[in-house]
Structure formats: C-alpha cells, structure tokens
C-alpha positions in Angstrom: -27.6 -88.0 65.4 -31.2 -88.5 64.3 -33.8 -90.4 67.0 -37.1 -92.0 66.0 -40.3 -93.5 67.9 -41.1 -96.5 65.9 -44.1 -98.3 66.2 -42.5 -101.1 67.7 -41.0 -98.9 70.4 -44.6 -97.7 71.3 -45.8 -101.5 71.3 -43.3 -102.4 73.4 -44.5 -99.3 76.3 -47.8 -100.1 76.0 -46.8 -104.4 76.8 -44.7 -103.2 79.8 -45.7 -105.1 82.9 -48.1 -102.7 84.4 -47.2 -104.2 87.2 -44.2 -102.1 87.5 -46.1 -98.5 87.1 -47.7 -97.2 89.5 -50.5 -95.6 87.9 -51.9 -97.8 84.7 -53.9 -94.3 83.5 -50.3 -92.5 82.8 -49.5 -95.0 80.8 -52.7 -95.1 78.8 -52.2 -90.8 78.6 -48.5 -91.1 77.5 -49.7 -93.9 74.7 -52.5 -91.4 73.9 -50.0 -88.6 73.4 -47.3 -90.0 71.3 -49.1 -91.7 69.0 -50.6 -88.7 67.4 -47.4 -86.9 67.6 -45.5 -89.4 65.6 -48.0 -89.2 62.7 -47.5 -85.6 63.3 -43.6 -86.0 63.2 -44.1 -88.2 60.2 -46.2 -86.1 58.2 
C-alpha cells in the first residue's frame, strides 16, 4: 500500500482553523518540516 503527501494535503493543514490548535507556531514548524521532506521524498 503506497501513501503520499500531496500538495493539496499540505494546503489543506496549513487552512485548518487555527482556531482548533492550540499553539499556531506548531503548525507553522510541522508546515516547515514536511515541505522540504516531500521534495526530498520526490527527488
């Protein structure tokens, strides 16, 4: 079974209501993080 982060996935973390996370700078880290390591995975 093969799994892949698609851009779109990403997009739609980074418009989840922030009102619903607790800290907004997690989120901004964990978009930070997985976008390199995608191109990473891609490459």
């Amino acid at each position: 079974m093969s799994r892949m982060i698609t851009n779109a996935m990403i997009e739609d973390f980074e418009n989840y209501p922030r009102s619903d996370v607790k800290n907004v700078n997690t989120v901004e880290k964990y978009l930070r993080d997985v976008r390199p390591f995608c191109e990473f995975a891609d490459s």
